[in-house]
VOGUZA-297633 format. One record per residue: residue number from 0; residue in one letter; x, y, z of N, C-alpha, C in turn. Coordinates in steps of 0.1 Angstrom, whole numbers, padded with zeros to 4 digits. Example, Ala and Ser with C-alpha at 12.3 -4.5 7.8 and 13.67 -1.06 7.14 Angstrom:
BEGIN
   num   residuo     n.x     n.y     n.z    ca.x    ca.y    ca.z     c.x     c.y     c.z
     0         A    0132   -0057    0078    0123   -0045    0078    0132   -0033    0078
     1         S    0128   -0022    0071    0137   -0011    0071    0129    0000    0079
END
This chain:
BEGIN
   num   residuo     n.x     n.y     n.z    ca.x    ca.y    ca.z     c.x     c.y     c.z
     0         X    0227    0103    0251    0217    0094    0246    0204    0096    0253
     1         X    0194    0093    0242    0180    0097    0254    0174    0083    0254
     2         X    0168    0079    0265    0159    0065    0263    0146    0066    0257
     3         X    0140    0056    0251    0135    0060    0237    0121    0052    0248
     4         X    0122    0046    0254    0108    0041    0267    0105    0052    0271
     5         X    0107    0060    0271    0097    0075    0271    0092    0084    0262
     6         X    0095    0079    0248    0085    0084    0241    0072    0080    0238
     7         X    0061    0085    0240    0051    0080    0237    0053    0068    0221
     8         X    0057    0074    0215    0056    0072    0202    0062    0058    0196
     9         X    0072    0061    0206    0080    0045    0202    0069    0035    0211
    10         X    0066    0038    0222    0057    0030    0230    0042    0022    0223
    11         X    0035    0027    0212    0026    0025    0207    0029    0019    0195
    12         X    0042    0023    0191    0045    0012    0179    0051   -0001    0190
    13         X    0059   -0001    0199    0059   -0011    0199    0050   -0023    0202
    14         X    0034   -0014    0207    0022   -0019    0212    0016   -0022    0195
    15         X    0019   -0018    0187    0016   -0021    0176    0024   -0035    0165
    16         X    0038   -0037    0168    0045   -0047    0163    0037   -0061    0168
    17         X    0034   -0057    0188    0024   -0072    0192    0012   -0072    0180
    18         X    0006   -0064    0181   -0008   -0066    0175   -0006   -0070    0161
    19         X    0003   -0066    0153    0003   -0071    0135    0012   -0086    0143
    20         X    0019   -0090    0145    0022   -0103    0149    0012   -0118    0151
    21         X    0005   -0108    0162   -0011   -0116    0163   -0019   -0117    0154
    22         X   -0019   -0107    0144   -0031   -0107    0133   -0019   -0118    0121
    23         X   -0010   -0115    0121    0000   -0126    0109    0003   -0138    0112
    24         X   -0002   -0143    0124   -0003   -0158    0123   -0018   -0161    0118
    25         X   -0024   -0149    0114   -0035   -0164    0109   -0035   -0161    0095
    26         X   -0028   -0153    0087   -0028   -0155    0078   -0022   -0173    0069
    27         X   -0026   -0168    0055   -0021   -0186    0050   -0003   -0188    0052
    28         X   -0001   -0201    0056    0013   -0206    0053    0016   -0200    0043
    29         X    0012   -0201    0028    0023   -0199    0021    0024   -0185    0019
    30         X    0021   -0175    0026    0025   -0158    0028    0037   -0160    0037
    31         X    0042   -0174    0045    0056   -0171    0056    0065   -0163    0051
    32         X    0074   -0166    0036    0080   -0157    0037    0078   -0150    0022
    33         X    0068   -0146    0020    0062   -0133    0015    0056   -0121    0025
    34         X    0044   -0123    0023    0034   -0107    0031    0038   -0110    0047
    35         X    0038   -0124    0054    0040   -0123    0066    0052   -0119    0073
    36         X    0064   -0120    0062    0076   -0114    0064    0079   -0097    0063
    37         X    0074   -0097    0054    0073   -0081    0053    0067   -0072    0063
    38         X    0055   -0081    0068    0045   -0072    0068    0052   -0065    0085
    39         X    0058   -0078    0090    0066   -0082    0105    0078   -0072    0104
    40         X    0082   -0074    0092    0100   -0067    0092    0092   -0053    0095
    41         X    0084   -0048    0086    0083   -0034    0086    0073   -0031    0100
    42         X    0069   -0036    0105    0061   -0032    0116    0073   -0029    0128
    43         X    0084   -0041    0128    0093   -0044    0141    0101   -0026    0135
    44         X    0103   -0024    0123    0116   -0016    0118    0111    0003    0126
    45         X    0100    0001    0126    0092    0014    0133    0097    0016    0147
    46         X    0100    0008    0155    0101    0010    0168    0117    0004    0173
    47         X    0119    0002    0160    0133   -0003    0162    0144    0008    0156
    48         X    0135    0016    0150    0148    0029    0140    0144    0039    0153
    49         X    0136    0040    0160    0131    0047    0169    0144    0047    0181
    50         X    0147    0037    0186    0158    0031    0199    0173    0033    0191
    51         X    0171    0028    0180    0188    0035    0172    0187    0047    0168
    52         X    0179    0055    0164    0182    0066    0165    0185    0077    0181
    53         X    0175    0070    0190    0182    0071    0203    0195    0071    0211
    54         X    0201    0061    0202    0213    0054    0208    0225    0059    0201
    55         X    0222    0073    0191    0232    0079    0186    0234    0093    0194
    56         X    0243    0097    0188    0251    0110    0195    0250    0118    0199
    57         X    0239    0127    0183    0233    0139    0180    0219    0139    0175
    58         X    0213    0148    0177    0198    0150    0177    0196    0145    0159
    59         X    0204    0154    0153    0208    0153    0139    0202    0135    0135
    60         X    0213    0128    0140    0209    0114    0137    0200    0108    0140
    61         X    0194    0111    0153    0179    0108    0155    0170    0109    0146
    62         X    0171    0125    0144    0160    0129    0131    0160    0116    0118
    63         X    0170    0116    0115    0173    0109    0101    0168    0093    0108
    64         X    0166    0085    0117    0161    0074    0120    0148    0073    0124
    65         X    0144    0086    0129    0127    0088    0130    0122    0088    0111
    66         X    0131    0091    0107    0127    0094    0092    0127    0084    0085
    67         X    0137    0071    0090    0136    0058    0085    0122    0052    0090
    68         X    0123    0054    0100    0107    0050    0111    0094    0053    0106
    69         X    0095    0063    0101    0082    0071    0095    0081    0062    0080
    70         X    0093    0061    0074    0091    0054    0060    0085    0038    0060
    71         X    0089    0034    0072    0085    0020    0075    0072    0021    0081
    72         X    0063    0033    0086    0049    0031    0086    0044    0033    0075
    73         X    0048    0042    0063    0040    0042    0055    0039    0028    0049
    74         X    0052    0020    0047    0055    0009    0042    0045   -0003    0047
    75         X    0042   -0001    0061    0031   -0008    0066    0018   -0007    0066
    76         X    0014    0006    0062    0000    0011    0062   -0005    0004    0049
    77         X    0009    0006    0032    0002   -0003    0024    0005   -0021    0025
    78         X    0011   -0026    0034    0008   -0039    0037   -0004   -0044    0040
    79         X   -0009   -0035    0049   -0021   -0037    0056   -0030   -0032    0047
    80         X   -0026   -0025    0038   -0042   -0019    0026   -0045   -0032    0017
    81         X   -0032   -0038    0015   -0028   -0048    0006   -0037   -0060    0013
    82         X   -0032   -0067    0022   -0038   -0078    0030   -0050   -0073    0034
    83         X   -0056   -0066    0033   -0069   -0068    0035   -0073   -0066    0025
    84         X   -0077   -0066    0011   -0077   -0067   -0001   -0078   -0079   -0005
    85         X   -0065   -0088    0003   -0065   -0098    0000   -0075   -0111    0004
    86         X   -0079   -0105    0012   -0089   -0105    0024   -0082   -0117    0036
    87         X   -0069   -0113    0041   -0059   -0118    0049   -0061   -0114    0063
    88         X   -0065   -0101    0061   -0068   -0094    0077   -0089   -0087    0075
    89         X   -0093   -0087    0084   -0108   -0087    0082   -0110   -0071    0084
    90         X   -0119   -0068    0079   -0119   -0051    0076   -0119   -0045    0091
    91         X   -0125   -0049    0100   -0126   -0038    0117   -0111   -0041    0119
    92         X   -0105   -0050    0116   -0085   -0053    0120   -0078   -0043    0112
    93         X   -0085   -0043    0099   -0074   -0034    0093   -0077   -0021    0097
    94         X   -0087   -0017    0100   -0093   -0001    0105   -0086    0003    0118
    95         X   -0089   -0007    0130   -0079   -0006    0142   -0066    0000    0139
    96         X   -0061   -0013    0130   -0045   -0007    0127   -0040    0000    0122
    97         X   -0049    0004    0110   -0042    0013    0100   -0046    0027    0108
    98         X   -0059    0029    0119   -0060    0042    0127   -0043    0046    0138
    99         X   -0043    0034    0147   -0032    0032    0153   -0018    0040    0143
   100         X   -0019    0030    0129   -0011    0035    0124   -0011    0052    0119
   101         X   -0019    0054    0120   -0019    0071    0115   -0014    0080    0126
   102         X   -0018    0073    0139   -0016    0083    0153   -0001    0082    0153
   103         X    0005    0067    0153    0020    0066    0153    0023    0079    0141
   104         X    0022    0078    0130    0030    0085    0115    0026    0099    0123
   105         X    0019    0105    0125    0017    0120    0130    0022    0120    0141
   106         X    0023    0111    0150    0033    0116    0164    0047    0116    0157
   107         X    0054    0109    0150    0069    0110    0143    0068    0121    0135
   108         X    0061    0128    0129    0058    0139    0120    0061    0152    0132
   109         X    0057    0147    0141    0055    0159    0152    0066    0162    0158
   110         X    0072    0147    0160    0087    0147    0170    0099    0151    0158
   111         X    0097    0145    0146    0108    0155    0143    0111    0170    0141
   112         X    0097    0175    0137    0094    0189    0136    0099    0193    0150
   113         X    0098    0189    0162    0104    0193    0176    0111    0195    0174
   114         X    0120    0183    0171    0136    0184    0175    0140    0196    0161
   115         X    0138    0194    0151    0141    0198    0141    0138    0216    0147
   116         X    0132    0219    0150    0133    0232    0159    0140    0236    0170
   117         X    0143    0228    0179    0155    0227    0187    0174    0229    0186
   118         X    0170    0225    0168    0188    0225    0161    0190    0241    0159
END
């Protein structure tokens, strides 16, 4: 098993779950369990498919959990295209995050290609 607090990558998502948390309490009450639920599931699910796919056997299954991980930033990049549209998040918030979020998707892009060379 490898510990997943050493990859950069899970480290900045998880510095990323705080920050969409802080930006989704000021959205309206009645998004609780609409956009503010989603928007939370899919941010936490990035840095969470990261640690389980850690906590398996083979490199194999890692890959395939960074690949869930990866699906859950794109999933979040259109949350945040969406909410600010809606004008729920203010345009320099969504720019921060959705940058953040690009660095995360390309470091998972990167780390699988590693390991994926390693098999």
């Amino acid at each position: 098993m490898v510990d997943y607090r050493k990859y950069n990558v899970w480290q900045k998502s998880h510095r990323l779950v705080i920050d969409i948390y802080a930006v989704t309490t000021n959205f309206p009450k009645t998004e609780q369990f609409n956009l503010i639920s989603q928007i939370n599931r899919a941010a936490v699910s990035i840095p969470t498919n990261i640690v389980e796919g850690c906590g398996r056997e083979t490199q194999k299954e890692l890959i395939r959990f960074l690949y869930i991980s990866s699906g859950s930033a794109h999933e979040l990049e259109y949350l945040i295209l969406l909410s600010t549209d809606l004008n729920f998040i203010k345009k320099e918030t969504s720019e921060k995050l959705l940058s953040e979020l690009i660095e995360i998707k390309k470091m998972l892009a990167s780390l699988i290609k590693k390991i994926n060379a390693s098999l």
